[in-house]
C-alpha positions as CSV (number, residue, x, y, z in Angstrom):
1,X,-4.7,-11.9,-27.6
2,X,-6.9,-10.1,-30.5
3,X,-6.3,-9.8,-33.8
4,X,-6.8,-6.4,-33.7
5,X,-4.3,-5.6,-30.5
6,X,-1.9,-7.8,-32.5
7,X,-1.8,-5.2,-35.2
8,X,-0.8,-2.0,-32.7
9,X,0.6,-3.7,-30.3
10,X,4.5,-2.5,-31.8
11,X,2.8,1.2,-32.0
12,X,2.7,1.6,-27.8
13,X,5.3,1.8,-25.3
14,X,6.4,-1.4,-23.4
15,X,4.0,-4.0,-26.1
16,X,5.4,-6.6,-22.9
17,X,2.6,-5.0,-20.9
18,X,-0.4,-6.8,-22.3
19,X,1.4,-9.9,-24.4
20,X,0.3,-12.6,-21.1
21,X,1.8,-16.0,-21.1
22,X,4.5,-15.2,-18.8
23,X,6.1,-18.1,-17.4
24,X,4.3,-19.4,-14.3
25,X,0.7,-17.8,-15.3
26,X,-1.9,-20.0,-15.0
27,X,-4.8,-20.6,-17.4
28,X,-7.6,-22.9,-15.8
29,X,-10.6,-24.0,-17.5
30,X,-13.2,-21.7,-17.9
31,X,-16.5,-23.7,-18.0
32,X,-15.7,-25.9,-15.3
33,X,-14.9,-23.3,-13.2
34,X,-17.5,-22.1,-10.3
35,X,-16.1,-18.8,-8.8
36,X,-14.3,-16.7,-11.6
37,X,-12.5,-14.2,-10.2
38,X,-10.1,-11.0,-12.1
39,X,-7.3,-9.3,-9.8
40,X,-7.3,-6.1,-10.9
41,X,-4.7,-4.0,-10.5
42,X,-4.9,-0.1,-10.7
43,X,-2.1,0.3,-11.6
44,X,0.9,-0.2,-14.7
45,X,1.7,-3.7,-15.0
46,X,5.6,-2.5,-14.1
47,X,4.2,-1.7,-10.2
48,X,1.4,-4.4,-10.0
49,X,3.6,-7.1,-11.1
50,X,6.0,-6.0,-8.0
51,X,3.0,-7.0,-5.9
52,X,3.1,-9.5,-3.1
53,X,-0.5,-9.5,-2.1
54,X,-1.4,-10.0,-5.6
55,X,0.8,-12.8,-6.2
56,X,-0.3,-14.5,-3.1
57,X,-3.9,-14.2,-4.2
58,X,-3.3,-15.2,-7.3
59,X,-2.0,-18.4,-5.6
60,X,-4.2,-18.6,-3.4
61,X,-7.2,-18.5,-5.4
62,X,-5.7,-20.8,-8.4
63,X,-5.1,-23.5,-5.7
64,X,-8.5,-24.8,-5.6
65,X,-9.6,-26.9,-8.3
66,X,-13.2,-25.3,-8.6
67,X,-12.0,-21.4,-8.7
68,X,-10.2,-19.3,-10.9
69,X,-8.3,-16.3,-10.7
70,X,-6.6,-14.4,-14.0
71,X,-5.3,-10.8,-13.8
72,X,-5.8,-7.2,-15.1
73,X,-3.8,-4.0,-15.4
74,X,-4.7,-0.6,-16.1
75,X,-3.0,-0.1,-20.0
76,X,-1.1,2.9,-20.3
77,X,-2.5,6.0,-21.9
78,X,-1.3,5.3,-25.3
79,X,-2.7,1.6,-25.2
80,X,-5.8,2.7,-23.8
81,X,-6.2,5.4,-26.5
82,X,-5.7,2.9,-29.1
83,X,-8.2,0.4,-27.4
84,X,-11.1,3.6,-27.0
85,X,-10.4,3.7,-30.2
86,X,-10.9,0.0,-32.2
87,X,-13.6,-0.3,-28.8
88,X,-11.5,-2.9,-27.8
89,X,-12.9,-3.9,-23.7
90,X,-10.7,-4.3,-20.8
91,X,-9.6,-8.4,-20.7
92,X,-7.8,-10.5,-18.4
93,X,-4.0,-11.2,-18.9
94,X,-4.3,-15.1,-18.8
95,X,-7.2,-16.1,-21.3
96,X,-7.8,-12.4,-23.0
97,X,-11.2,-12.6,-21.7
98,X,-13.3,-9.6,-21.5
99,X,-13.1,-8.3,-18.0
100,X,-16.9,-8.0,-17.6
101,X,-17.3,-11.8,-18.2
102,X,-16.4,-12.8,-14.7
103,X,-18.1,-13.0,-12.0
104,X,-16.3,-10.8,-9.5
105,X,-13.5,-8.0,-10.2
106,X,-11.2,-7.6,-7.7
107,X,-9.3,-4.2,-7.3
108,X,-6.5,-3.9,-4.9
109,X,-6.8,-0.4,-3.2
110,X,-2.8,0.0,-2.4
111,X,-2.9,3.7,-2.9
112,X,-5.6,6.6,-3.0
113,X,-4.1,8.2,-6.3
114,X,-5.4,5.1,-7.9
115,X,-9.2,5.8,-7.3
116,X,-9.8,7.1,-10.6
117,X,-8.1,4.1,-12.4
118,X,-10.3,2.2,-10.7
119,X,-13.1,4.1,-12.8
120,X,-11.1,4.3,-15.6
121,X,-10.5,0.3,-15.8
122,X,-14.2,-0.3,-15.0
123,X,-15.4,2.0,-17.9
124,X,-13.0,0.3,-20.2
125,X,-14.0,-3.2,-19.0
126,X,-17.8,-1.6,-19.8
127,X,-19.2,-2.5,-16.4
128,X,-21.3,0.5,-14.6
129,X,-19.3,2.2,-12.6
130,X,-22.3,3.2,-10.0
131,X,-23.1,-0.2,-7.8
132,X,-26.4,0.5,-8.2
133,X,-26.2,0.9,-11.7
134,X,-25.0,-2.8,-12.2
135,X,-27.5,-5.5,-13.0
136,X,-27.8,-9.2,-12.2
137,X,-25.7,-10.3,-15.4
138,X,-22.9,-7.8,-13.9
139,X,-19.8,-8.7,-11.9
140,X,-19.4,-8.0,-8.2
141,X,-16.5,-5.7,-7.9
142,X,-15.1,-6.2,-4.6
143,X,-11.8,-4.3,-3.3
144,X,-9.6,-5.0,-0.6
145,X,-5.7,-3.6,0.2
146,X,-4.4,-0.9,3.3
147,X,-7.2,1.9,1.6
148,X,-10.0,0.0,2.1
149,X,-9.9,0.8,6.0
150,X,-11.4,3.8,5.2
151,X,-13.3,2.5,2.3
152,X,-15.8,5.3,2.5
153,X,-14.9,7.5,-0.6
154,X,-15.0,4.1,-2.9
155,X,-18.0,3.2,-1.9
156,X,-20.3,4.3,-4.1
157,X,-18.0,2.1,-6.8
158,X,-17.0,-1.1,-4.9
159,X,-20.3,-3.8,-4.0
160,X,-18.1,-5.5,-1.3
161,X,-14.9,-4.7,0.7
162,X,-12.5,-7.0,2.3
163,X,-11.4,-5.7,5.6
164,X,-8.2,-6.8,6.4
165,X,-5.8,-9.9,5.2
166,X,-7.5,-11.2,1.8
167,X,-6.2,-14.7,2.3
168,X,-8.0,-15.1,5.4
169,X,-11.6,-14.6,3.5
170,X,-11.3,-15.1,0.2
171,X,-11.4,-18.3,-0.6
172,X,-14.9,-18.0,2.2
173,X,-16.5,-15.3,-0.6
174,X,-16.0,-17.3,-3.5
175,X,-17.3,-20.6,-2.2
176,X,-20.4,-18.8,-1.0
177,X,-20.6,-17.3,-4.5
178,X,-20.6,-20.5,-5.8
179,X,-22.9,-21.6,-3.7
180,X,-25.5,-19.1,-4.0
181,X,-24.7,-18.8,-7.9
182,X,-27.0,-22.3,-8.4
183,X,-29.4,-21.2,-6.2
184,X,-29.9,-18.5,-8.6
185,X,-29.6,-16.1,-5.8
186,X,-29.9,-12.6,-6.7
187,X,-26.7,-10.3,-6.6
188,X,-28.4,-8.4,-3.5
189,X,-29.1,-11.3,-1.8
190,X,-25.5,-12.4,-2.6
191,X,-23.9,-9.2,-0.6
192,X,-26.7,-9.7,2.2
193,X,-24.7,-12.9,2.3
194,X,-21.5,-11.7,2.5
195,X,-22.1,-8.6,4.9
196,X,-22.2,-11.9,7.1
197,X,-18.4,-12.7,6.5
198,X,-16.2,-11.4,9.3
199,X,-14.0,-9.0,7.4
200,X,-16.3,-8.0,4.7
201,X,-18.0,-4.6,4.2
202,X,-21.0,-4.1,2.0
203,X,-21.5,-0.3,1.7
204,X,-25.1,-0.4,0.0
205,X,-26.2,-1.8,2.9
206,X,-25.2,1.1,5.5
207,X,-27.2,4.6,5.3
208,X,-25.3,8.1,6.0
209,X,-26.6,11.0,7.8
210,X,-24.6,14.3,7.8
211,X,-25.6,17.8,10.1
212,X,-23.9,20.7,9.9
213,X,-21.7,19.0,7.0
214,X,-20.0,16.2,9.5
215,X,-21.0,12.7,9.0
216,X,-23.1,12.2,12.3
217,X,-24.2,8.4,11.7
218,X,-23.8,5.5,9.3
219,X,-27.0,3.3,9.9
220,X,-26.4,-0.5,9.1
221,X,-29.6,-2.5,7.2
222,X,-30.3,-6.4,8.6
223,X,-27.7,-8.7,7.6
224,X,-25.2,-5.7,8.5
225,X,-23.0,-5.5,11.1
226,X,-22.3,-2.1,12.8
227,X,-18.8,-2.6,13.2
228,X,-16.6,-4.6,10.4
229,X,-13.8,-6.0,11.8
230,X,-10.7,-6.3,10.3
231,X,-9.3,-10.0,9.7
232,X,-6.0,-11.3,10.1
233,X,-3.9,-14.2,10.1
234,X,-3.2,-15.8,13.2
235,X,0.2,-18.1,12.4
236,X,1.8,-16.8,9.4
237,X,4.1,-19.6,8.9
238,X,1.1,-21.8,7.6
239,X,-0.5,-19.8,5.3
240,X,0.0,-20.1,1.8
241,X,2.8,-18.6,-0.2
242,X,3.5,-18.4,-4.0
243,X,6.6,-20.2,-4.9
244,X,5.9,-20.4,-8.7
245,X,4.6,-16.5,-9.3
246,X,4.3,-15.4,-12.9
247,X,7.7,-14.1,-14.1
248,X,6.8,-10.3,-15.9
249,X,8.3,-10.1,-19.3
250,X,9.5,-6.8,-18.7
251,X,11.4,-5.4,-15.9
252,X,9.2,-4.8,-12.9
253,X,9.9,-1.8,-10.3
254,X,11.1,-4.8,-7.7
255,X,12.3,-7.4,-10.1
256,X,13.2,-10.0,-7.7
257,X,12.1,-12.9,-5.8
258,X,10.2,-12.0,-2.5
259,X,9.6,-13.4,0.4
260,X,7.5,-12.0,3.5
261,X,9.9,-13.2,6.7
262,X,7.4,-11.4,8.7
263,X,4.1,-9.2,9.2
264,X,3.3,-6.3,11.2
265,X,5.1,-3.5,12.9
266,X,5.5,-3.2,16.8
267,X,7.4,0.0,16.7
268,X,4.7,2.3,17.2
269,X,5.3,5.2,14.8
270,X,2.2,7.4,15.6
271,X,1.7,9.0,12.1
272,X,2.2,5.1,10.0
273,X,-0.8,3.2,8.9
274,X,0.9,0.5,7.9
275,X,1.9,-0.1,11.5
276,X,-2.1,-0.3,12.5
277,X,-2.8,-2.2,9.2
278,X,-0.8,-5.0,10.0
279,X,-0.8,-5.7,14.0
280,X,0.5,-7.5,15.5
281,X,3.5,-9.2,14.7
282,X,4.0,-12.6,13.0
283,X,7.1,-14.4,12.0
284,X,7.7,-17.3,9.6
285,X,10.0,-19.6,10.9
286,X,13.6,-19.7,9.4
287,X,13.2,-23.0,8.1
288,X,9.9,-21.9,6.2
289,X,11.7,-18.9,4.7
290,X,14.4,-21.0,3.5
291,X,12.3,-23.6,2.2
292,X,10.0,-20.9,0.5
293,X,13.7,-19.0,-0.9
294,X,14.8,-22.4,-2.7
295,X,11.5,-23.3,-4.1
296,X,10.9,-19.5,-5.4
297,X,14.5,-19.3,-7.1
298,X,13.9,-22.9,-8.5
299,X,10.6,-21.6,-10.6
300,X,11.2,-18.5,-11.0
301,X,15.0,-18.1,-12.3
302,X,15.3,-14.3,-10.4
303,X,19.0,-13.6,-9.1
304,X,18.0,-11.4,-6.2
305,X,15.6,-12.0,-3.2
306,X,14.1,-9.4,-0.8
307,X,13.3,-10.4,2.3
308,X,10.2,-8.3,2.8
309,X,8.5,-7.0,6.0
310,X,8.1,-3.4,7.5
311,X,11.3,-4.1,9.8
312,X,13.1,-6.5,8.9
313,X,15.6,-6.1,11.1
314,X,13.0,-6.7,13.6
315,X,13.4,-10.2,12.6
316,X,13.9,-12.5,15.9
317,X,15.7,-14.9,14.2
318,X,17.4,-12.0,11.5
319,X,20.6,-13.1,11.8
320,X,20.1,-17.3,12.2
321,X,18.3,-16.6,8.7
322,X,21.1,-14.3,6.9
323,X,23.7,-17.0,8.0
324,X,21.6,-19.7,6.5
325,X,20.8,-18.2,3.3
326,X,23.9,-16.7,2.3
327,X,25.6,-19.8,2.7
328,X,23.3,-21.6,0.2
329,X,22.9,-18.9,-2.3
330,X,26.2,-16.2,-2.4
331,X,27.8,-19.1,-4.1
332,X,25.5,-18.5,-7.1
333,X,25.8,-15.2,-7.2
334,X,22.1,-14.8,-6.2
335,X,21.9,-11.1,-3.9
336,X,19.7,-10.6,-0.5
337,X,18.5,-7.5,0.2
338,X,16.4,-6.4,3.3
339,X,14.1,-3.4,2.3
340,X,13.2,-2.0,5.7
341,X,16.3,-1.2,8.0
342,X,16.8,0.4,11.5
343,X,19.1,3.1,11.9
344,X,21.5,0.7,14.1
345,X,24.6,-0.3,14.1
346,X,23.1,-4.3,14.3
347,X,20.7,-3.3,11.1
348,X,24.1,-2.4,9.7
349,X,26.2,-5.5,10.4
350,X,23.1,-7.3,9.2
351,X,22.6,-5.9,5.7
352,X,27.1,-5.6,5.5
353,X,26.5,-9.3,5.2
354,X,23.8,-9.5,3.1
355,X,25.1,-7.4,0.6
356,X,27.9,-8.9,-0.3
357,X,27.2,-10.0,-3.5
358,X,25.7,-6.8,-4.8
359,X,25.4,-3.4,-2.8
360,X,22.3,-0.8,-3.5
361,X,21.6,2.8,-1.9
362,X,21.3,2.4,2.0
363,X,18.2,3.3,2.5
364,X,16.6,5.2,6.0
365,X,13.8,7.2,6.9
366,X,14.6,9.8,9.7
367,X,11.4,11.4,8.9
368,X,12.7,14.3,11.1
369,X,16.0,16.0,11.8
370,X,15.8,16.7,15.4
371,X,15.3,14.2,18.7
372,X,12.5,16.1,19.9
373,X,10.5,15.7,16.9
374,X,11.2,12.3,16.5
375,X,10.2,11.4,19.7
376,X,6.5,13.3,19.0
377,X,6.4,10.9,16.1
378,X,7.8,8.0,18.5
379,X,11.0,7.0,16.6
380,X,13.3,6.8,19.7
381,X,16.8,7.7,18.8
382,X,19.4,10.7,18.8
383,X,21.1,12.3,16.3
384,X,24.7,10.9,17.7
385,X,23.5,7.3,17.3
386,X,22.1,7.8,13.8
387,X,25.5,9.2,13.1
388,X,27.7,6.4,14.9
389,X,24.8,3.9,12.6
390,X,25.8,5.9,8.9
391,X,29.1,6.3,9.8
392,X,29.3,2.4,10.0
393,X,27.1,2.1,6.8
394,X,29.8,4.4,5.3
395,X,32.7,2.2,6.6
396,X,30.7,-1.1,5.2
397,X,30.9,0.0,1.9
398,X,27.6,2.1,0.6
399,X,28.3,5.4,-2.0
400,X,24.6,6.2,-1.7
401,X,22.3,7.4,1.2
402,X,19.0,7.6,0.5
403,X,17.1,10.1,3.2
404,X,13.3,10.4,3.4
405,X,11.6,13.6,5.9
406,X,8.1,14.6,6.1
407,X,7.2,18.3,6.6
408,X,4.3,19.7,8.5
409,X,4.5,16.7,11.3
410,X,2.4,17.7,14.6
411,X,4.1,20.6,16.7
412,X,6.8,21.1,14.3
413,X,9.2,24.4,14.3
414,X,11.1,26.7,11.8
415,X,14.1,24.9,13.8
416,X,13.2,21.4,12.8
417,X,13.1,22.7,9.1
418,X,16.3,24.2,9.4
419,X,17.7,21.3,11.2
420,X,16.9,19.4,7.6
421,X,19.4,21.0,5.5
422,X,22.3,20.9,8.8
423,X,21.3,17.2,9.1
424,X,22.1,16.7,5.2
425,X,25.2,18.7,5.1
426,X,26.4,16.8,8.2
427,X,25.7,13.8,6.5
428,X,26.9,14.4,3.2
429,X,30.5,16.2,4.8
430,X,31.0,12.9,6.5
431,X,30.4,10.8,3.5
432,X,32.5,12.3,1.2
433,X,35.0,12.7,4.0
434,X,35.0,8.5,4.2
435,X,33.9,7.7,0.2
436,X,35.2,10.6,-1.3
437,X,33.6,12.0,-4.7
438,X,32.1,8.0,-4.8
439,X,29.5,9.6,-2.1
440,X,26.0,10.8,-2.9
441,X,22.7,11.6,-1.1
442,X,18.9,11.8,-2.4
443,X,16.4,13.3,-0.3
444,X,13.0,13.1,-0.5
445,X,10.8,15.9,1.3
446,X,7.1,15.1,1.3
447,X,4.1,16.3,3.3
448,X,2.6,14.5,6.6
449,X,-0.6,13.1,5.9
450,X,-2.6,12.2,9.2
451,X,-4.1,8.4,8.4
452,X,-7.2,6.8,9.3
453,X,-6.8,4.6,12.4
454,X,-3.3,6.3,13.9
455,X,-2.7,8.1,16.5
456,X,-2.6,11.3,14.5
457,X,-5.8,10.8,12.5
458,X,-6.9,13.7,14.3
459,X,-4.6,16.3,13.3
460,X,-4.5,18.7,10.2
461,X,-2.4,18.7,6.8
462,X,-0.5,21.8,6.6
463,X,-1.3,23.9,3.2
464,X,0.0,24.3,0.2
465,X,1.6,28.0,0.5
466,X,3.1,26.8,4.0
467,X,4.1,23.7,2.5
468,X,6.0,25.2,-0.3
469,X,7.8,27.5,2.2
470,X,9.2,24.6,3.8
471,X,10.7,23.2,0.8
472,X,12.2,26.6,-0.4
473,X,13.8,26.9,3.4
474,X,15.1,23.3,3.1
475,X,16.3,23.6,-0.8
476,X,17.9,27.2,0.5
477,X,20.1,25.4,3.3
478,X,21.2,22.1,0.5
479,X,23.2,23.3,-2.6
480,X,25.3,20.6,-3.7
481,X,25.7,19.1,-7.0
482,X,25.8,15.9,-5.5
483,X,22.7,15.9,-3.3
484,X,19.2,15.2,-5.2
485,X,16.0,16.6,-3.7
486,X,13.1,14.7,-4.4
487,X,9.8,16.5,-3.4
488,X,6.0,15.7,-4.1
489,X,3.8,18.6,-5.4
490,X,1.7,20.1,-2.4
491,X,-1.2,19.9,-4.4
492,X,-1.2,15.7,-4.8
493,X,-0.3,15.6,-1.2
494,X,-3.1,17.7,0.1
495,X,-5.3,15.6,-2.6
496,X,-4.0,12.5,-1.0
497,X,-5.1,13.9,2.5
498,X,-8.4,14.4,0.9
499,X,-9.0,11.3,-0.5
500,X,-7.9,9.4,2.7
501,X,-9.7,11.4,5.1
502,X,-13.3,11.9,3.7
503,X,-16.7,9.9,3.5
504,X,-18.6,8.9,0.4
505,X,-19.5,12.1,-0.4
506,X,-16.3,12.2,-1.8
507,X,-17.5,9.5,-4.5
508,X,-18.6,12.4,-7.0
509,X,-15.8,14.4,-6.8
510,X,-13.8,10.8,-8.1
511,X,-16.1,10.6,-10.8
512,X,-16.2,13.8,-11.5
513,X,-12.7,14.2,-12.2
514,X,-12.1,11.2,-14.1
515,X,-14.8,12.0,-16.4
516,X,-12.3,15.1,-16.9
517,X,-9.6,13.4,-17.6
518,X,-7.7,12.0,-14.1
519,X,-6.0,8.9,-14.1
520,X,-2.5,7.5,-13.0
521,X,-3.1,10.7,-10.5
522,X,0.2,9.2,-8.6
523,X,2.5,9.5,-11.5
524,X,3.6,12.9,-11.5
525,X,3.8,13.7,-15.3
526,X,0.1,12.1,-15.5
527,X,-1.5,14.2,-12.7
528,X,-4.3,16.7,-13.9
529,X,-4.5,19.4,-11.7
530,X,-7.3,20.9,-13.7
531,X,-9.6,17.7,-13.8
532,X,-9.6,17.7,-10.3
533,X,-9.7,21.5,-9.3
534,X,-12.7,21.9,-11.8
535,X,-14.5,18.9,-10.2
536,X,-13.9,20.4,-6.8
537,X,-15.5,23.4,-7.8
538,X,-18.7,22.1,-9.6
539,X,-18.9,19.4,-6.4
540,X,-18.9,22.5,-4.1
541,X,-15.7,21.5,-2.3
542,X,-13.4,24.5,-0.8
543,X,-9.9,22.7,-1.3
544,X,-8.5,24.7,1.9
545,X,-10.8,22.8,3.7
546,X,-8.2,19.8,3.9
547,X,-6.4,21.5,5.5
548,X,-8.5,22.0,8.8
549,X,-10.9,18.8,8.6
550,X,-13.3,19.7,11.7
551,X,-13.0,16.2,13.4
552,X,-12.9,16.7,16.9
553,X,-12.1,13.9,19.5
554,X,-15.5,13.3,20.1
555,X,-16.5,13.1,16.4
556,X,-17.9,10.4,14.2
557,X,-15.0,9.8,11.9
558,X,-16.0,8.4,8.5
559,X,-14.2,5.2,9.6
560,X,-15.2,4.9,12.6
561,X,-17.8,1.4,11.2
562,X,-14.4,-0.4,10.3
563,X,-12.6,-1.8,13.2
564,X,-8.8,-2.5,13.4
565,X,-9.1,-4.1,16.6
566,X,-6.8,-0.7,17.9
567,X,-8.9,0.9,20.9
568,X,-9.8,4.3,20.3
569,X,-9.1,5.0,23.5
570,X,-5.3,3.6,22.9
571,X,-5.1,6.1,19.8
572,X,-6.2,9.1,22.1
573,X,-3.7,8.3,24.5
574,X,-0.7,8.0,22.1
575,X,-1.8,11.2,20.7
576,X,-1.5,13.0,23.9
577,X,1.9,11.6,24.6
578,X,2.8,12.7,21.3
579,X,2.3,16.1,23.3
580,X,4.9,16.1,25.2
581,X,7.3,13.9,23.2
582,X,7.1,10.5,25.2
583,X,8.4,7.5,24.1
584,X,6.0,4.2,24.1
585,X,8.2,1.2,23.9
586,X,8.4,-1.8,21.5
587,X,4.8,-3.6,22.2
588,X,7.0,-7.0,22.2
589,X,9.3,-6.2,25.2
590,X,6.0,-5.2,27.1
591,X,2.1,-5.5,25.8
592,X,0.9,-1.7,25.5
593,X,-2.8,-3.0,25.7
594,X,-3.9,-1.6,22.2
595,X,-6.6,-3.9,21.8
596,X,-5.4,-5.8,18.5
597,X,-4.3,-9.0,20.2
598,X,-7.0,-9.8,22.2
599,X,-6.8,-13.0,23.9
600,X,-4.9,-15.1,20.7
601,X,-1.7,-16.6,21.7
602,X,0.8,-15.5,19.4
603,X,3.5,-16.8,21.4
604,X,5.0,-19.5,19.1
């Protein structure tokens, strides 16, 4: 650390943000390293710390003896003001480097109301924030995370983006760095390179044409492929894990040992991303998981572990691993928790037992209050199994239900509003009808944003002023002291559609509003409405226009170039099922053809 953070450091909020030398960070030798690589997270240390894909890069990239990897956060405003202000540059957590002295900056792209701390930790780290404004003795920024499959509104910022799982091409992007770095290579010649990677995207190398204001073609240059397909790994149970992850100082938002039991989703929930993101399904094996658990509490001293996926329940082996693991750790005192649970009464039994040593909020997403509409969406149970599931969760011990709904789904009805506020009455009469006074609910209401690569990535946002009616018709139906209502601001959701939905043109209306001020956009006291409204305005961008993009079946959508391996024509046919509220089935009782498999066997 400087000498001159040193002196402020006590003057700004959490000073454990930007001390380093947590326990299990890792500091490598600089000169004799050939690939120097900064994770940069944009994001408050608090939420990058919390992680996974970070961690596991960070592993990842440290386990070779000729790379390095060190990490970066975006400071909070009051440190940043105070580093603006001594012209103190951006540097790495690890070795207090400045940020611009490696040789590639690597942002993870978790969330689209990051985009301008992307900027904003760029300009601090005094790197050009236009790619072709950098220069030879500039880094490559690359970026890589669930945004980057629509990577088109970044890519006037980002030189390179990973497409897909980072493990599976990383350590191939560095190594052909430092390869090309002695050959004194220049830094276009570098991407040319790299545009050859399965799974990476170079953006300068890909022209746009537009007609009538829709993107109508997105010419690739030589080396480029016209299609970037999206890499994965094929057997999760060897790839590398991080057992010995640096331990933050402060308390992170998951402060806890995790573990990834599984990847993927085969559920099928039309509007979810992650579901695409991640296909198809992989499993560690238990003995991997509890090898991985052991080693994990052994360097790292944490008294919880999560056993992360986006089902956990889904688990094959769910309830082979709870019986092994609580038998070798609930004696300790160490807690398991599963953060993604089915509304079943099996879910149920399974987290009862888990949760033995220490009991959080149960947790469940409905997303909407009626059967029809949850069938649209493809979640494929009734309201009198959800309630025989809760009224089991009720009986197992939990005080606190946490509910999440989104409004403006495809096709939805005053009546499915309504049926909101019954839904959480119901619930909340049974609860404190079994708990008593101990009972409470939070709700959180947000808006349906249709994703690039789902089913529903051709349907609309619903306004603002529509929007807001449905949260005063809700909040009218749900006054009880001992319900919270949680609700996003229409305006960051319709910004979010925005931002997820568009092309690069979309790269000056970013820069024009953080050069007004935007930043830590997702954080709701942070969020400048202004910065963005005026940007809008001098970029010549009608804001209602989210809410009726014009992309028509037969349309080039902006990311249409990146390939998830899910057939288009798979997407267009759960979208019409979604019509008339059909039910597609698990894709692991019966393969649904979607394209993503191909012809690996997965069947181990």
């Amino acid at each position: 650390m400087t000498d001159s953070m040193e002196q402020f450091l006590p003057l700004v909020s959490k000073p454990g943000r930007y001390i380093g030398g947590e326990v299990n960070s890792i500091v490598k030798d600089w000169d004799s390293s050939q690939a120097r690589l900064v994770l940069a997270f944009p994001d408050a240390y608090e939420i990058g710390m919390s992680h996974l894909g970070l961690k596991i890069l960070y592993h990842v990239v440290n386990s070779q003896p000729h790379f390095l990897a060190e990490r970066a956060f975006a400071p909070w405003t009051d440190m940043e003001a105070r580093m603006r202000e001594r012209s103190i540059p951006l540097c790495s957590l690890e070795s207090f480097r400045p940020v611009r002295e490696f040789d590639i900056v690597g942002f993870s792209l978790q969330y689209e109301m990051n985009y301008t701390n992307v900027l904003n930790m760029l300009d601090l780290a005094r790197i050009p924030l236009l790619s072709s404004e950098r220069g030879e003795k500039d880094p490559i920024v690359i970026a890589g995370g669930p945004c980057a499959l629509n990577p088109e509104p970044m890519a006037d910022f980002v030189d390179a983006f990973v497409i897909g799982e980072a493990e599976e091409v990383i350590l191939r992007m560095l190594a052909c760095f430092a390869e090309l770095k002695h050959s004194r290579t220049t830094r276009k010649g570098l991407l040319e390179q790299w545009a050859g990677i399965d799974g990476v995207y170079v953006p300068s190398l890909y022209e746009a044409a537009y007609s009538s204001g829709k993107l109508v073609h997105l010419e690739p240059e030589r080396p480029a492929p016209e299609k970037v397909h999206r890499v994965w790994l094929k057997d999760l149970d060897l790839a590398p894990f991080p057992t010995a992850p640096p331990v933050p100082f402060i308390e992170a938002v998951h402060d806890r040992y995790i573990v990834e039991i599984m990847r993927g989703c085969s559920r099928g929930c039309r509007f979810c991303h992650a579901g695409i993101a991640y296909r198809p399904v992989r499993e560690r094996s238990v003995k991997t998981i509890c090898r991985l658990v052991e080693e994990g509490l052994l360097n790292t001293g944490y008294e919880a572990v999560t056993l992360a996926s986006l089902s956990s329940t889904d688990y094959s082996k769910i309830e082979d691993l709870v019986s092994m693991l609580t038998s070798k750790i609930s004696d300790r005192r160490i807690s398991l928790s599963l953060p993604s649970l089915r509304l079943d009464s099996f879910s149920i039994g399974v987290a009862k037992k888990i949760q033995e040593v220490r009991k959080s909020g149960f947790t469940f997403a409905p997303e909407a209050a009626t059967d029809r509409l949850r069938r649209v969406i493809n979640k494929n149970y009734t309201e009198e199994e959800m309630f025989r599931s809760l009224e089991s969760a009720l009986a197992a011990g939990w005080d606190v239900f946490k509910l999440y709904f989104m409004l403006g789904l495809p096709s939805e009805t005053d009546e499915d509003i309504a049926a909101i506020g019954s839904l959480v009455a119901r619930i909340r009469a049974m609860g404190r009808k079994i708990r008593g006074r101990r009972f409470h609910t939070n709700v959180s209401l947000s808006a349906f944003i249709p994703k690039p690569h789902t089913p529903f990535q051709w349907e609309n946002v619903i306004d603002a002023v529509n929007l807001e009616q449905k949260y005063a018709a809700i909040m009218s139906h749900i006054r009880f002291r001992d319900v919270k209502i949680n609700w996003r601001e229409p305006f960051l959701c319709l910004l979010e559609a925005l931002l997820s939905r568009g092309d690069r043109r979309l790269g000056k209306l970013i820069l024009g509003a953080w050069r007004r001020g935007a930043k830590f956009d997702g954080w709701s006291s942070e969020l400048n409405t202004d910065a963005w409204r005026n940007a809008m305005s001098e970029c010549g961008i009608d804001f209602s226009r989210v809410t009726s993009f014009p992309y028509d079946h037969d349309d080039m959508l902006p990311w249409d170039h990146i390939s998830t391996g899910v057939e288009r024509e798979y997407l267009l046919k759960e979208l019409k099922r979604s019509r008339t509220a059909e039910f597609t089935a698990d894709c692991r009782e019966k393969c649904l053809g979607c394209g993503v498999c191909g012809h690996v066997d997965l069947s181990h």
